[in-house]
N, C-alpha and C positions, 0 to 999 in steps of 0.2 A: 583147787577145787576138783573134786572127783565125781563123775558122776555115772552112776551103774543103771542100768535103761531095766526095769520090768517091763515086761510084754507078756503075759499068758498066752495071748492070742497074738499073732501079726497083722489083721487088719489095719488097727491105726497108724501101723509104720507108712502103708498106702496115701494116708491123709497127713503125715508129715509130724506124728506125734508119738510120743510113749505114751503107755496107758499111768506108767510111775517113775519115779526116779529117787533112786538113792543118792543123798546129796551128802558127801562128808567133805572133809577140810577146810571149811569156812569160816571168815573169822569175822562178816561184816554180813548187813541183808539191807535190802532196798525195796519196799513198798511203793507200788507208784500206782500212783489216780489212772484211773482210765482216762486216754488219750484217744483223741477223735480227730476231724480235720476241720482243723482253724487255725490262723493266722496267730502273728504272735500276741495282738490283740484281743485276741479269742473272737472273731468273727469269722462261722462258719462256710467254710470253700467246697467246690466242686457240688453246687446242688445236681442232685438228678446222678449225680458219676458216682457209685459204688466205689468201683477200681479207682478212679482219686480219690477219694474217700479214704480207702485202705491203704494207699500208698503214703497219703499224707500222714495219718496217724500213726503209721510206722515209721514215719520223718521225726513226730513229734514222742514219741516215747525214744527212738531213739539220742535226743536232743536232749532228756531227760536222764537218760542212762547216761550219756559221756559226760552230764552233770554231777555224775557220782562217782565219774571214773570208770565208770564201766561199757560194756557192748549187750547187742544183742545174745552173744556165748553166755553173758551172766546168766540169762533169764532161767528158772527154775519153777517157773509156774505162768500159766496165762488164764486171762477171761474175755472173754471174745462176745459180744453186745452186737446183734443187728437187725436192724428191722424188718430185712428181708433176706432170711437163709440160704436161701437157695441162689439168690442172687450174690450173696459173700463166698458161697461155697465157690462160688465159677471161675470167683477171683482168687481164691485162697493161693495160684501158683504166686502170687506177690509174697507170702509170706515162706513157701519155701526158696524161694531166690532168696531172700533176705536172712533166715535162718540157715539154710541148706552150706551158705557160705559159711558156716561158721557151724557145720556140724552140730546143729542144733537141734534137737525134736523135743521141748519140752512137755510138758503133760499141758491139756489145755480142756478148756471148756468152752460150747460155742452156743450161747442161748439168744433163741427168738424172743425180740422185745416188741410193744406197740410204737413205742416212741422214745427217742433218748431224748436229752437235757435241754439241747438248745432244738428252735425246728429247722429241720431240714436234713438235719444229722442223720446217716444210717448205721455208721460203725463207730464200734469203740473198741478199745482194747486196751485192760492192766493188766500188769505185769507186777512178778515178785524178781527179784534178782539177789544171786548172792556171790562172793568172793573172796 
């Protein structure tokens, strides 16, 4: 997989992302649900913790990715779900640690929500992947 980084502007490289990416050589794609932080059960962890929050969901998409044979390096697309922005943004160095290993800045999206699915929840995050 090859991947060409648009950027008109450099700002978002600051926040750990392209603004697009040219994706060629690919011969498979992976659609994945948004993942949050819950157990294998699906019972929601870390109330009140953001930062476990996001670490965990990054546990669990990536628990989903090596389900398909793939990593974090796949991802070619994100969408980023939080209830409290500014409190996601403070954490977001968990996701360049997690990406950053693996030369990653996909294009992503990060929108404020009221409330996600189960309660208690503050983050989510899908992901598209290819290979």
């Amino acid at each position: 997989m090859q991947r060409t980084p648009v950027n008109p502007w450099d700002w978002s490289l600051n926040l750990g992302y392209n603004q697009a990416e040219i994706v060629t050589g690919t011969s498979r794609q992976l659609i994945c649900a948004g993942q949050t932080a819950v157990d294998g059960a699906g019972n929601p962890q870390h109330p009140g913790d953001m930062r476990g929050q996001i670490g965990l969901a990054l546990d669990n998409l990536e628990a989903v990715l090596d389900g398909a044979d793939m990593g974090l390096g796949n991802i070619i697309r994100l969408g980023i779900f939080a209830t409290d922005v500014g409190e996601a943004l403070r954490h977001f160095d968990l996701l360049g640690l997690r990406f950053g290993a693996h030369q990653c800045a996909p294009p992503m999206t990060l929108l404020g929500v009221t409330r996600l699915a189960l309660p208690g929840l503050m983050f989510e995050i899908e992901a598209t992947a290819a290979a």
